[in-house]
N, CA, C and O atoms as a GROMACS GRO file, in nm:
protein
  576
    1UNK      N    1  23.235  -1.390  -3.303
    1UNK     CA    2  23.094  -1.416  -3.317
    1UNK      C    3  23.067  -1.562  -3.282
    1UNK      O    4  23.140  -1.648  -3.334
    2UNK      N    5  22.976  -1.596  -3.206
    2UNK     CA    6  22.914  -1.704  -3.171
    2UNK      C    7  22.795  -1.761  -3.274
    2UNK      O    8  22.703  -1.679  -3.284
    3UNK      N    9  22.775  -1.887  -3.355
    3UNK     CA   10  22.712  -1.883  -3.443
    3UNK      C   11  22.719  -2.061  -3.433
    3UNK      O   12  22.813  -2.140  -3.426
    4UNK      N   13  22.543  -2.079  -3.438
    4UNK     CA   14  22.487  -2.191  -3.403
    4UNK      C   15  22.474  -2.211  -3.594
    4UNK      O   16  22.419  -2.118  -3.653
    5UNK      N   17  22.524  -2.326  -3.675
    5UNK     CA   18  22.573  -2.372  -3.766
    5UNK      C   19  22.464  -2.537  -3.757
    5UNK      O   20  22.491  -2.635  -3.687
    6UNK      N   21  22.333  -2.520  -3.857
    6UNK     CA   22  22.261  -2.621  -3.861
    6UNK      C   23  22.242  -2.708  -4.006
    6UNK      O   24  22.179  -2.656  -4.098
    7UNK      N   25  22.290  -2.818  -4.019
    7UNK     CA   26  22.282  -2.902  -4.123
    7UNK      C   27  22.208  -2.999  -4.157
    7UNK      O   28  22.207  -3.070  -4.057
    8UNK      N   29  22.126  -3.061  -4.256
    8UNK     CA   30  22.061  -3.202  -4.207
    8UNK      C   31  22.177  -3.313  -4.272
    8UNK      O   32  22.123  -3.407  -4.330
    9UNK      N   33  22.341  -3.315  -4.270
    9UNK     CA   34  22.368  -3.462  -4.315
    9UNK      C   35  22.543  -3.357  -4.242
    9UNK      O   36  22.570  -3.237  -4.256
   10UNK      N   37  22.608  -3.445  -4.186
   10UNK     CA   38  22.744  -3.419  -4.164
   10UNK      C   39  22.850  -3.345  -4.278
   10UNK      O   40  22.856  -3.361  -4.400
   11UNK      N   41  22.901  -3.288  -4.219
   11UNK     CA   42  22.988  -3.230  -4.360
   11UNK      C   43  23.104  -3.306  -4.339
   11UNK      O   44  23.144  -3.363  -4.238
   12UNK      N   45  23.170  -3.294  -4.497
   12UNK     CA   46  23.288  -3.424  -4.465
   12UNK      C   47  23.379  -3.372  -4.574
   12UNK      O   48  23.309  -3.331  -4.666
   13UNK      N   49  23.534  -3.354  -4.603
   13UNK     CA   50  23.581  -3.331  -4.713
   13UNK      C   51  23.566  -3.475  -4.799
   13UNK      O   52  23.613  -3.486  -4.912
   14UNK      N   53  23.517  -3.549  -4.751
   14UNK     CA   54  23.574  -3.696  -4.840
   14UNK      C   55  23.424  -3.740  -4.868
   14UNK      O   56  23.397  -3.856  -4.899
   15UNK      N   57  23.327  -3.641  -4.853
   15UNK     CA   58  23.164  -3.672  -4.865
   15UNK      C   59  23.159  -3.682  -5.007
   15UNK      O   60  23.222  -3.596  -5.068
   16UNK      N   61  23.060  -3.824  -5.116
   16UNK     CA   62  23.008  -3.831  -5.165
   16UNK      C   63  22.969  -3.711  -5.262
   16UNK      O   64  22.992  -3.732  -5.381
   17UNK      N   65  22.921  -3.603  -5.232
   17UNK     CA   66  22.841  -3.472  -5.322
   17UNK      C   67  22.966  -3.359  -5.251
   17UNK      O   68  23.038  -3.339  -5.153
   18UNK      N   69  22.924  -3.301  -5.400
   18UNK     CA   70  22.998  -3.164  -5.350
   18UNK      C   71  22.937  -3.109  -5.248
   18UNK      O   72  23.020  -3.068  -5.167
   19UNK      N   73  22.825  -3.090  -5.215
   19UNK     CA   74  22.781  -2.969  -5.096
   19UNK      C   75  22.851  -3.029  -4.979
   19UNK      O   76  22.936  -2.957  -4.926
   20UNK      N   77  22.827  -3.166  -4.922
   20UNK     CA   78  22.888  -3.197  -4.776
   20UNK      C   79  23.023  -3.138  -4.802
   20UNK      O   80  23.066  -3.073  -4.707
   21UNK      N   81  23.116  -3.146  -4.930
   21UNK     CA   82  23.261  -3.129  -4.918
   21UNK      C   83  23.281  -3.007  -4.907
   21UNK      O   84  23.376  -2.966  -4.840
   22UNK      N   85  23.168  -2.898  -4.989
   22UNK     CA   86  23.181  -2.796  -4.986
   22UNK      C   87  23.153  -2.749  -4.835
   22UNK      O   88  23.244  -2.697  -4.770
   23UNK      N   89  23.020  -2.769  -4.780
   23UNK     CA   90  23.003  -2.735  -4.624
   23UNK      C   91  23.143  -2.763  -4.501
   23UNK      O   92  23.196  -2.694  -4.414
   24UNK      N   93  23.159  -2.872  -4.542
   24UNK     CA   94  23.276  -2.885  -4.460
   24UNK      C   95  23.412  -2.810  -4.446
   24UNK      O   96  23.489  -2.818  -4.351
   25UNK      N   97  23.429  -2.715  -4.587
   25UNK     CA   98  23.528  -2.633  -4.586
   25UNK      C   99  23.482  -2.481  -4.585
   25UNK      O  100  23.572  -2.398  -4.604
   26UNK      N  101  23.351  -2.435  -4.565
   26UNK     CA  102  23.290  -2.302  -4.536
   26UNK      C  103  23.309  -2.356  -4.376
   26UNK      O  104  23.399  -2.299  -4.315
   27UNK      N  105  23.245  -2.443  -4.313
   27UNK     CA  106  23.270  -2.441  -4.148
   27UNK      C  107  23.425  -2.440  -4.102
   27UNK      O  108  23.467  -2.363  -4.015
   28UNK      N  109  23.496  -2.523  -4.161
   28UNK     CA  110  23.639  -2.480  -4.111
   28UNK      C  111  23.680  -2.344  -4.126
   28UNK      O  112  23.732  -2.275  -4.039
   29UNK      N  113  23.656  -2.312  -4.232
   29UNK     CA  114  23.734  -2.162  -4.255
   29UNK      C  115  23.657  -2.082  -4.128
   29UNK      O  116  23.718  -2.043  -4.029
   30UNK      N  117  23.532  -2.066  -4.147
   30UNK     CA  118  23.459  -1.996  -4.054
   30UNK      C  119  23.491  -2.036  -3.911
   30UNK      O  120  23.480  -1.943  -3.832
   31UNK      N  121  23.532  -2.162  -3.854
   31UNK     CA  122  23.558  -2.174  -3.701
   31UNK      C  123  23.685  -2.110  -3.666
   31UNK      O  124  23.700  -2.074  -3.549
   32UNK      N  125  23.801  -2.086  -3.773
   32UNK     CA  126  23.914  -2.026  -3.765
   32UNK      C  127  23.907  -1.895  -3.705
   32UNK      O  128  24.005  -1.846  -3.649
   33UNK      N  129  23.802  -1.838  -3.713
   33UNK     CA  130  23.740  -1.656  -3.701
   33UNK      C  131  23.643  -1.663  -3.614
   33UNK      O  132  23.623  -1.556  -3.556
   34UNK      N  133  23.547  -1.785  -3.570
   34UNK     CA  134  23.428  -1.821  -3.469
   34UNK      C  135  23.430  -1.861  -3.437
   34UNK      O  136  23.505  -1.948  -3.480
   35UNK      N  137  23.359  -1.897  -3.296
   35UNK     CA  138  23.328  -1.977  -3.247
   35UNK      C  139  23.192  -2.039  -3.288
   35UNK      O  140  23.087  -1.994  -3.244
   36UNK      N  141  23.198  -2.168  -3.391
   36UNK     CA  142  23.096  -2.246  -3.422
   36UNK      C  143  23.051  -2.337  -3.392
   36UNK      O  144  23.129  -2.428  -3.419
   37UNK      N  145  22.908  -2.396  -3.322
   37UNK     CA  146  22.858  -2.522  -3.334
   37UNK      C  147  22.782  -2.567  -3.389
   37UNK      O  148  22.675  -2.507  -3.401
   38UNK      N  149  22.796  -2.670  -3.438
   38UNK     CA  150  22.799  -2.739  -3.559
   38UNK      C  151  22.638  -2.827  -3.478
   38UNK      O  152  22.655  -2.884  -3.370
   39UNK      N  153  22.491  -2.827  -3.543
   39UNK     CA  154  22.382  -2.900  -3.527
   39UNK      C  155  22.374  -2.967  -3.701
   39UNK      O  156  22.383  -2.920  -3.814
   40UNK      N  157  22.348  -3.130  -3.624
   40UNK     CA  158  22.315  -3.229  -3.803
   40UNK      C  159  22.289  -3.328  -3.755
   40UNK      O  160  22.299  -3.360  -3.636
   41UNK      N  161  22.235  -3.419  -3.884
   41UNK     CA  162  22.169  -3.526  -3.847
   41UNK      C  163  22.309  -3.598  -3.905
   41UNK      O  164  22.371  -3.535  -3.991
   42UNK      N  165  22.362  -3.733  -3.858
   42UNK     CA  166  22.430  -3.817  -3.882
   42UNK      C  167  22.384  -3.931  -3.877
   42UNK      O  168  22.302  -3.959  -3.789
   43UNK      N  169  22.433  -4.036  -3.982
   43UNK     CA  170  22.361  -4.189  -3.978
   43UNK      C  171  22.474  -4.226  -3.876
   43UNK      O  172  22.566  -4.159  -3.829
   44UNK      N  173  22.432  -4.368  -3.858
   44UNK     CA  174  22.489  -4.443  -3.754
   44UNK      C  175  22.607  -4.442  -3.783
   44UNK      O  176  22.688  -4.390  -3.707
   45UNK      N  177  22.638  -4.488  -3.876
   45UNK     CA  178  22.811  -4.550  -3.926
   45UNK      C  179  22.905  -4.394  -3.904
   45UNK      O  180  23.027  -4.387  -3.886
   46UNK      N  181  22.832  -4.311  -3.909
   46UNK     CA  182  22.896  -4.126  -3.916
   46UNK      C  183  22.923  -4.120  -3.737
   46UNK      O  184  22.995  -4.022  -3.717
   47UNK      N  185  22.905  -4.159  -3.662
   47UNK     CA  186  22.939  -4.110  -3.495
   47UNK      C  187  23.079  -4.088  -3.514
   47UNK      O  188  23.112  -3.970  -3.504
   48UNK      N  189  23.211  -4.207  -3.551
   48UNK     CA  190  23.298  -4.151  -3.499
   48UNK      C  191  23.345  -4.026  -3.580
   48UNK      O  192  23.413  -3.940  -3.523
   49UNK      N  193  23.312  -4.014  -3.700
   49UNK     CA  194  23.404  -3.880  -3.796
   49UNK      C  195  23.313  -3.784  -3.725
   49UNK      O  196  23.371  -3.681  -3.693
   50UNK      N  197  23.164  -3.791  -3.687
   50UNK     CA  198  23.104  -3.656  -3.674
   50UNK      C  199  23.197  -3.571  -3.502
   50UNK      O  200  23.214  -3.452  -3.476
   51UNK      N  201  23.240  -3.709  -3.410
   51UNK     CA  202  23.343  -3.654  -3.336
   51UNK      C  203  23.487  -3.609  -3.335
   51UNK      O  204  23.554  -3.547  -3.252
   52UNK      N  205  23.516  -3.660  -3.458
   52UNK     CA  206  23.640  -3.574  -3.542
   52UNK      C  207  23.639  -3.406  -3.542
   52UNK      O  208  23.733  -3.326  -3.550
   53UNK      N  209  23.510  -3.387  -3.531
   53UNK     CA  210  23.476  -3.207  -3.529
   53UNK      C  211  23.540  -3.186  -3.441
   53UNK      O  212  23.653  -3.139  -3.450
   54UNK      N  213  23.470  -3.224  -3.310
   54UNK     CA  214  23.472  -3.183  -3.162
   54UNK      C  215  23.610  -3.084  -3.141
   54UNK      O  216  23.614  -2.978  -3.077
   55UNK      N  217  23.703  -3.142  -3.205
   55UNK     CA  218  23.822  -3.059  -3.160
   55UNK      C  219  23.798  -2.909  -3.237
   55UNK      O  220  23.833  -2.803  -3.184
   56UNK      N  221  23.744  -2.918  -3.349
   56UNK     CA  222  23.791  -2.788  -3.421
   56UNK      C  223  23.659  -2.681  -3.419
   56UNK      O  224  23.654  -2.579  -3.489
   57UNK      N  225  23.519  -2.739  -3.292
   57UNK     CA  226  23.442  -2.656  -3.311
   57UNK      C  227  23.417  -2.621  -3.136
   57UNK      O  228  23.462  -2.682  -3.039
   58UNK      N  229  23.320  -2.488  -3.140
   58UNK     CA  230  23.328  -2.487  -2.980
   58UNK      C  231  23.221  -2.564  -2.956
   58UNK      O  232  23.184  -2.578  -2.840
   59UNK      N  233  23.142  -2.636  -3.079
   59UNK     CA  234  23.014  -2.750  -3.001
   59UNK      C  235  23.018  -2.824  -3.087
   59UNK      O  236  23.075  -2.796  -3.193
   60UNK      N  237  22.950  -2.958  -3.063
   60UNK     CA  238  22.876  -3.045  -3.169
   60UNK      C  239  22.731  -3.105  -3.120
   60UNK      O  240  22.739  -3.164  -3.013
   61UNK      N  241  22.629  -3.101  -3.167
   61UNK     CA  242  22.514  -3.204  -3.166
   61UNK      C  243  22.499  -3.257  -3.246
   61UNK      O  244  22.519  -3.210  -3.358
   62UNK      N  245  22.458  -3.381  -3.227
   62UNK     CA  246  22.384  -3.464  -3.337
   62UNK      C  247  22.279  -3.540  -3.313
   62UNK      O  248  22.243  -3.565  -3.198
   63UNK      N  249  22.226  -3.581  -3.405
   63UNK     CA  250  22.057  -3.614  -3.390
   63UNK      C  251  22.158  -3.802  -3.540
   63UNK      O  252  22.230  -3.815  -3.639
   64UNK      N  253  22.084  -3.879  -3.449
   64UNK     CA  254  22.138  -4.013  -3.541
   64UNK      C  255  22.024  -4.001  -3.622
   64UNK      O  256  21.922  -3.961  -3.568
   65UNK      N  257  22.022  -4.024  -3.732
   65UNK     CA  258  21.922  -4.056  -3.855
   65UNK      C  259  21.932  -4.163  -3.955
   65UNK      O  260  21.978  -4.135  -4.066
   66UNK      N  261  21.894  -4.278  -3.930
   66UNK     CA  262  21.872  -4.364  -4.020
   66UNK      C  263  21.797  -4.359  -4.149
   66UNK      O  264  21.674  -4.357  -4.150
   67UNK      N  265  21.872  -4.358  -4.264
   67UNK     CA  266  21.728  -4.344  -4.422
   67UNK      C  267  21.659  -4.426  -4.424
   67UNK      O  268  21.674  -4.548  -4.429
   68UNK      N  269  21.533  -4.332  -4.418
   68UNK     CA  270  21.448  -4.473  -4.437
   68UNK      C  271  21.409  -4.505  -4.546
   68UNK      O  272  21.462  -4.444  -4.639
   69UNK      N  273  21.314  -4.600  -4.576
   69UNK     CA  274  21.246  -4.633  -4.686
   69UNK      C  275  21.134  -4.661  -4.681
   69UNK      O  276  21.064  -4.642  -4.581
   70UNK      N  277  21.086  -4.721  -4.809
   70UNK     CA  278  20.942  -4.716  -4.795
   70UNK      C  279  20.821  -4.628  -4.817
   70UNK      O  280  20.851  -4.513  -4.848
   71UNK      N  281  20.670  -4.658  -4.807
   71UNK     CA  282  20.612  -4.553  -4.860
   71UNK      C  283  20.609  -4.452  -4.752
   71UNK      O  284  20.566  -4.346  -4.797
   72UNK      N  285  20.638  -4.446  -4.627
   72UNK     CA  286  20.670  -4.386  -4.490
   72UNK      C  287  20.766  -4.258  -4.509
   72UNK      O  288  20.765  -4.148  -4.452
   73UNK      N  289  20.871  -4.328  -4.637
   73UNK     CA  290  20.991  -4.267  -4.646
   73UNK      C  291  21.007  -4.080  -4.614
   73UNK      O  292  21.077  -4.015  -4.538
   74UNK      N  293  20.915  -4.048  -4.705
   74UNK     CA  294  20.897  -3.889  -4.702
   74UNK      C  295  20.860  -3.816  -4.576
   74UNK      O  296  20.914  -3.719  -4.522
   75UNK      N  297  20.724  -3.904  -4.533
   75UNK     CA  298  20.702  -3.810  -4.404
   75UNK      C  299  20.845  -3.831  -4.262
   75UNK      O  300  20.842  -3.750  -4.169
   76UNK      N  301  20.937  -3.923  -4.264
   76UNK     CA  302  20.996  -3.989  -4.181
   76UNK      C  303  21.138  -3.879  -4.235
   76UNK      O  304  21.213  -3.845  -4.143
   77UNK      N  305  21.167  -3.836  -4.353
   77UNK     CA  306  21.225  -3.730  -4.387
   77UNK      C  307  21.188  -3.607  -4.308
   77UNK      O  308  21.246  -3.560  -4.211
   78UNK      N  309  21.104  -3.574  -4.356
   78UNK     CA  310  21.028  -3.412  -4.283
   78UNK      C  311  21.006  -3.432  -4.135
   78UNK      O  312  21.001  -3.353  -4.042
   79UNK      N  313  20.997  -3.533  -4.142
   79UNK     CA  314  21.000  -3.525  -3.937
   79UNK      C  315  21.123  -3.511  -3.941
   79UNK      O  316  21.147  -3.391  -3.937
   80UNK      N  317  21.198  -3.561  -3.946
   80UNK     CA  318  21.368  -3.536  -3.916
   80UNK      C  319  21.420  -3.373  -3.880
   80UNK      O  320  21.481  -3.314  -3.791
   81UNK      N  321  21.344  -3.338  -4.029
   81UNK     CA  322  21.398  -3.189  -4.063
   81UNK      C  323  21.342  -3.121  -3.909
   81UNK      O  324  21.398  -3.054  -3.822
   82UNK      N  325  21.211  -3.172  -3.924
   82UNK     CA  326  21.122  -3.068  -3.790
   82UNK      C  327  21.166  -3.064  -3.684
   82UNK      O  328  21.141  -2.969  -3.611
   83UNK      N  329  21.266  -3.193  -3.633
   83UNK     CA  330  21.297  -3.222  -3.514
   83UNK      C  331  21.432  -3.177  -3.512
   83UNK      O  332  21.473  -3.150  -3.399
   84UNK      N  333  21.510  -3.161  -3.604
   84UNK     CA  334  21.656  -3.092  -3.620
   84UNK      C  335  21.621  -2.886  -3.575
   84UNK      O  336  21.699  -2.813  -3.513
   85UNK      N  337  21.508  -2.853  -3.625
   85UNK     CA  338  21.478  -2.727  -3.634
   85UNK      C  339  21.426  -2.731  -3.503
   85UNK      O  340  21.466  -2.619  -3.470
   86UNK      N  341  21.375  -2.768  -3.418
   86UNK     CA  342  21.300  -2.791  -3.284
   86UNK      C  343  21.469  -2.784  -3.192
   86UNK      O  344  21.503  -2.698  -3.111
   87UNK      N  345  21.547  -2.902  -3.238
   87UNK     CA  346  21.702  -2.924  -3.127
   87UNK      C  347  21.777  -2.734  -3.171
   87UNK      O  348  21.866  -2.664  -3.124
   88UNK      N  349  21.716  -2.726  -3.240
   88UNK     CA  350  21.790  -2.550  -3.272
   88UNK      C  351  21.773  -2.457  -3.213
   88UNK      O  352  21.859  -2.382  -3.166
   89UNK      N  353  21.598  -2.442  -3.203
   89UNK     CA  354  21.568  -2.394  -3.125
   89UNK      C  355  21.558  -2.367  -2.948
   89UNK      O  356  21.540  -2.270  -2.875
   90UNK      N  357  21.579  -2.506  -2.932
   90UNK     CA  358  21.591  -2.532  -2.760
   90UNK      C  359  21.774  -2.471  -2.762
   90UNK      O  360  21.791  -2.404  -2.660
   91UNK      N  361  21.895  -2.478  -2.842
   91UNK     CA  362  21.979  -2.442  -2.796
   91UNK      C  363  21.985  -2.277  -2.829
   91UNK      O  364  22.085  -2.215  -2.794
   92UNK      N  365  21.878  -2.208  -2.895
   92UNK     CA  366  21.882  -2.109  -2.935
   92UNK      C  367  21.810  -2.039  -2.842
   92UNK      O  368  21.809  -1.916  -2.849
   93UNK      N  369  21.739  -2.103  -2.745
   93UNK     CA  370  21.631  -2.030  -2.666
   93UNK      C  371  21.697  -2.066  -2.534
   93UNK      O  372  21.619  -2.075  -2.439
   94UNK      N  373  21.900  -2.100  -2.496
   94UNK     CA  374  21.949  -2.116  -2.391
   94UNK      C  375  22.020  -1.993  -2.436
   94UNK      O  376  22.068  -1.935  -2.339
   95UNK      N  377  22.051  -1.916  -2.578
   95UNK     CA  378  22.085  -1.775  -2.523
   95UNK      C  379  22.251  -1.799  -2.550
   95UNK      O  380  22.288  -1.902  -2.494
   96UNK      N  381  22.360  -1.729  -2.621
   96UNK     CA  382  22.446  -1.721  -2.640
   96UNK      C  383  22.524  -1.711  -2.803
   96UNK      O  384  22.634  -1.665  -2.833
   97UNK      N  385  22.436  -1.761  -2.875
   97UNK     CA  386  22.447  -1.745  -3.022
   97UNK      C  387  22.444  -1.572  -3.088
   97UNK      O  388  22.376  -1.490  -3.025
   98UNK      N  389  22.498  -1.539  -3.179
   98UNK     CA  390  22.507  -1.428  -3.211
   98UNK      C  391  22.423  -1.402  -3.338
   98UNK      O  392  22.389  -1.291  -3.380
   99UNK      N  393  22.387  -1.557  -3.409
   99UNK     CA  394  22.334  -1.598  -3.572
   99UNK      C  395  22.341  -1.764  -3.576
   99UNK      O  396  22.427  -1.847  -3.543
  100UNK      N  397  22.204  -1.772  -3.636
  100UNK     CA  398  22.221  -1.933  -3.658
  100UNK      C  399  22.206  -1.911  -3.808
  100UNK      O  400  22.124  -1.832  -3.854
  101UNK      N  401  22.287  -1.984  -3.880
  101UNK     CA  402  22.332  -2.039  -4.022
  101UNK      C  403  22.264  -2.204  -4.033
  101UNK      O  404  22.290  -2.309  -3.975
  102UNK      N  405  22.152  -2.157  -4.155
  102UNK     CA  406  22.096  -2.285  -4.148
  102UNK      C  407  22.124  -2.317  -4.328
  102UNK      O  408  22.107  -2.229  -4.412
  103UNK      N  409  22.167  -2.455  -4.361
  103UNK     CA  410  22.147  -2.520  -4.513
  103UNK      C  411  22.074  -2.590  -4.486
  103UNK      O  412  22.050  -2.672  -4.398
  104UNK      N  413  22.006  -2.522  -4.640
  104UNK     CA  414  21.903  -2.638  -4.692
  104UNK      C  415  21.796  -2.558  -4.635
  104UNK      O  416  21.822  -2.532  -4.517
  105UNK      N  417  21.694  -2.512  -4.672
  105UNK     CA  418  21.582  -2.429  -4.662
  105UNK      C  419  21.504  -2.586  -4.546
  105UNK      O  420  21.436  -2.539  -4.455
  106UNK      N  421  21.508  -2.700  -4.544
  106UNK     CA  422  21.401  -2.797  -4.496
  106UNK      C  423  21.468  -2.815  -4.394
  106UNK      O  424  21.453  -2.926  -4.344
  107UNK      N  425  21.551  -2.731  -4.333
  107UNK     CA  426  21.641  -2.753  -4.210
  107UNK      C  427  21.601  -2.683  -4.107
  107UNK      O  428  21.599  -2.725  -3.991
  108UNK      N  429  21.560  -2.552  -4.152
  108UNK     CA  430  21.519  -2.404  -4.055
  108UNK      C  431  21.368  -2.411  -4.089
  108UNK      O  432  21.310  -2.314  -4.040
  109UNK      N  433  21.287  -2.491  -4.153
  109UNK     CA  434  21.148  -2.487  -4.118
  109UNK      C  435  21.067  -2.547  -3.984
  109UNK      O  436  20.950  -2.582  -3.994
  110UNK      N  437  21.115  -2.552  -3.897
  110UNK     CA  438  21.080  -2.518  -3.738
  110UNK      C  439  21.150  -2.443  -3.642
  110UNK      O  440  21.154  -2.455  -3.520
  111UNK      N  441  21.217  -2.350  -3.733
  111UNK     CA  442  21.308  -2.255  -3.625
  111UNK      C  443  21.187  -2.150  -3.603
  111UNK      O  444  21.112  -2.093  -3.683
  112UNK      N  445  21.198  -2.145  -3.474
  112UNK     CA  446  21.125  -2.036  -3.446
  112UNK      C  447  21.165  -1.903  -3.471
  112UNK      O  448  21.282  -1.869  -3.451
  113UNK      N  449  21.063  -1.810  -3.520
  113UNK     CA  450  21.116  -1.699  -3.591
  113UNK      C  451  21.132  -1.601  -3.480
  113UNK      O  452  21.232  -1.529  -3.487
  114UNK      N  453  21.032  -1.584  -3.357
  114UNK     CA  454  21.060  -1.513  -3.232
  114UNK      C  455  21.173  -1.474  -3.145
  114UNK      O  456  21.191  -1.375  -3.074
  115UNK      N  457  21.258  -1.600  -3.175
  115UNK     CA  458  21.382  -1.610  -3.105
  115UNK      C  459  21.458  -1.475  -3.167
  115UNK      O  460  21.465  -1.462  -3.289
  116UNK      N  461  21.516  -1.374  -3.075
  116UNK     CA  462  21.550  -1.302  -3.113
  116UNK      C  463  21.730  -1.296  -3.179
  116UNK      O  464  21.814  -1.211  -3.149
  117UNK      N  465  21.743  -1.383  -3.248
  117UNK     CA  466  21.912  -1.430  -3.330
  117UNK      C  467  21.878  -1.453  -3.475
  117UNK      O  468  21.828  -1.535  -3.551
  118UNK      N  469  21.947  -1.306  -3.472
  118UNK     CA  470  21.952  -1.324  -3.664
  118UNK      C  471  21.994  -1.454  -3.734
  118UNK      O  472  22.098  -1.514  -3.710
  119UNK      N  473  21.873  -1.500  -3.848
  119UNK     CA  474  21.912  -1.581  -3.922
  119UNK      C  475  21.947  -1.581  -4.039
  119UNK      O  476  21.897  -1.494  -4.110
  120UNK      N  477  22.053  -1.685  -4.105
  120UNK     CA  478  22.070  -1.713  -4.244
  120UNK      C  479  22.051  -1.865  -4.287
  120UNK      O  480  22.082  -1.977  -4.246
  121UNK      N  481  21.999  -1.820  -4.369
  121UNK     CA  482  21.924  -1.940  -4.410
  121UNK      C  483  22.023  -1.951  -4.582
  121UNK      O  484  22.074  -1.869  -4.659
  122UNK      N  485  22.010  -2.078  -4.577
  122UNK     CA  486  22.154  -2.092  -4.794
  122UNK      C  487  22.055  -2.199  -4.876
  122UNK      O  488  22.048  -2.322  -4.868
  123UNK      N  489  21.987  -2.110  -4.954
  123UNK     CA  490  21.926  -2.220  -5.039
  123UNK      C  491  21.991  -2.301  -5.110
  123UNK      O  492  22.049  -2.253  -5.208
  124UNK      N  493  22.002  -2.441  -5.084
  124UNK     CA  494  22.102  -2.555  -5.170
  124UNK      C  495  21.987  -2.594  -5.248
  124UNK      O  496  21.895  -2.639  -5.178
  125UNK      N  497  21.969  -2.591  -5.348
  125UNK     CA  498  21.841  -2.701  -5.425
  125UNK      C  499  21.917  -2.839  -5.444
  125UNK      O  500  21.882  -2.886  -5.552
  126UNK      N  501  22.027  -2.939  -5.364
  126UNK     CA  502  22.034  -3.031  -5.414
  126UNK      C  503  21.950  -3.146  -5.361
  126UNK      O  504  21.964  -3.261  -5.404
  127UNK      N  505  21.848  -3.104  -5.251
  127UNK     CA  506  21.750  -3.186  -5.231
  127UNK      C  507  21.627  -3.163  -5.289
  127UNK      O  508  21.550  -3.259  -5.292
  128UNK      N  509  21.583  -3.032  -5.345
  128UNK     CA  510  21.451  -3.035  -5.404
  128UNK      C  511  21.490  -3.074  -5.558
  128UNK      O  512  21.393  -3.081  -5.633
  129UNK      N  513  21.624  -3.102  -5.621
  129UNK     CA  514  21.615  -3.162  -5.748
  129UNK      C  515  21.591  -3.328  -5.764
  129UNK      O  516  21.598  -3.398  -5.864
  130UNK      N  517  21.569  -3.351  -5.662
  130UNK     CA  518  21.553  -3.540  -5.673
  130UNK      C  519  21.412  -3.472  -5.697
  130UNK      O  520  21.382  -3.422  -5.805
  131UNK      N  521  21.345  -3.475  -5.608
  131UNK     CA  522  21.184  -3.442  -5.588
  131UNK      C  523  21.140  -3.326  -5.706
  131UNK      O  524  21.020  -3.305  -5.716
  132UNK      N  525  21.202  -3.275  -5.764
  132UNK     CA  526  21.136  -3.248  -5.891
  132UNK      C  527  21.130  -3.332  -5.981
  132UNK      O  528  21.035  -3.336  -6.059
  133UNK      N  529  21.246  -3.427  -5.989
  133UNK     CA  530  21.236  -3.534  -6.131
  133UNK      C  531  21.182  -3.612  -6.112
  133UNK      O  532  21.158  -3.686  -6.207
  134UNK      N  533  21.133  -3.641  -5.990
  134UNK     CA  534  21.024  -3.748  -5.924
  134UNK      C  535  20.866  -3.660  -5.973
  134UNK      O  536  20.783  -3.717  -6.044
  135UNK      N  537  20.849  -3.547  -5.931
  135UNK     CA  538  20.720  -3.499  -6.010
  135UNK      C  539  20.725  -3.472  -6.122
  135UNK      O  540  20.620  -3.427  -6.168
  136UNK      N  541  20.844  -3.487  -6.220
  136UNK     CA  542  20.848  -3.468  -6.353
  136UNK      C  543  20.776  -3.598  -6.411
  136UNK      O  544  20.699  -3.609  -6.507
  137UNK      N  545  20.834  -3.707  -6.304
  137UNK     CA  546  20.795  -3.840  -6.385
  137UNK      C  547  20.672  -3.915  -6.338
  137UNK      O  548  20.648  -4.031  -6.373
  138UNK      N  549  20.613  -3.861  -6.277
  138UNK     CA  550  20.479  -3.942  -6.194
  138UNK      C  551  20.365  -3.887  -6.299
  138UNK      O  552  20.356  -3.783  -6.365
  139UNK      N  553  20.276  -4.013  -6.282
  139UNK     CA  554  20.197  -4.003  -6.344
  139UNK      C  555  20.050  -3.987  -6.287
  139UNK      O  556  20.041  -4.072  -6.199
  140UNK      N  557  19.955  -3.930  -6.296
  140UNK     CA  558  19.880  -3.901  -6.208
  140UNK      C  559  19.835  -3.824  -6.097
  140UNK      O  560  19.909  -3.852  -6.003
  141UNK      N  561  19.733  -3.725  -6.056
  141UNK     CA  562  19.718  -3.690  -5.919
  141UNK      C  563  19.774  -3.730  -5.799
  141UNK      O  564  19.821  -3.635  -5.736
  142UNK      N  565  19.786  -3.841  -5.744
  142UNK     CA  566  19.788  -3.965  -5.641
  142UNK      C  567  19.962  -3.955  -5.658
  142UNK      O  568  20.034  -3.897  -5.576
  143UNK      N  569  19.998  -4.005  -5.747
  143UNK     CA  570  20.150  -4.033  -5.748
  143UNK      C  571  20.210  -3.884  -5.752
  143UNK      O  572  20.287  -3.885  -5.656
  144UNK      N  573  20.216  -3.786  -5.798
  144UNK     CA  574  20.257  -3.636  -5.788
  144UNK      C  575  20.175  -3.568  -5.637
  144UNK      O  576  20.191  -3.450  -5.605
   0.00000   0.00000   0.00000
């Protein structure tokens, strides 16, 4: 099976949070049996490990993403996501994928649903739990 594999942060066994460590060992096991390429956003300092893949997948893209900050911060997030789901779609609409596997529900919100390649989509909530304790703690209309 051919299977277009979309992330928004590199998977890594030596990553910070369990999910990158965990992602990183669902894609190995799975390239052992597939042919997978691997779509994510990587910060700058991530180029050379994110080409560490290259050998063990039949693709890699990456989209560089710097965190930003600021009050900008959020929408400069969700563009990211949109534009990761947009690079999915252009390799999904060249035809050869069998299933695209997307984490993180804010990853596959610009996949086009037309494209005819079954999707899976893996709800991780470890990004909508920052942003709940952030609306747990705001005070006000304006700030929530």
């Amino acid at each position: 099976m051919n299977i277009l594999w979309v992330s928004p942060f590199l998977p890594s066994p030596d990553a910070a949070h369990a999910a990158g460590r965990a992602l990183a060992r669902w894609i190995e096991w799975t390239a052992q049996r597939h042919a997978v390429t691997l779509l994510c956003r990587i910060e700058p300092a991530e180029r050379a490990q994110a080409e560490s893949w290259s050998a063990r997948l039949a693709g890699l893209h990456v989209q560089e993403f710097a965190r930003p900050a600021g009050s900008l911060a959020i929408a400069r997030i969700a563009t990211s996501y949109a534009r990761l789901g947009r690079a999915a779609n252009r390799l999904l609409a060249v035809g050869g994928f069998d299933l695209v596997h997307v984490d993180y529900l804010e990853s596959g919100l610009a996949l086009d649903a037309a494209l005819p390649v079954p999707k899976l989509a893996v709800a991780i909530d470890e990004l909508a739990r920052p942003a709940s304790h952030r609306l747990r703690l705001a005070r006000g209309a304006r700030a929530r």
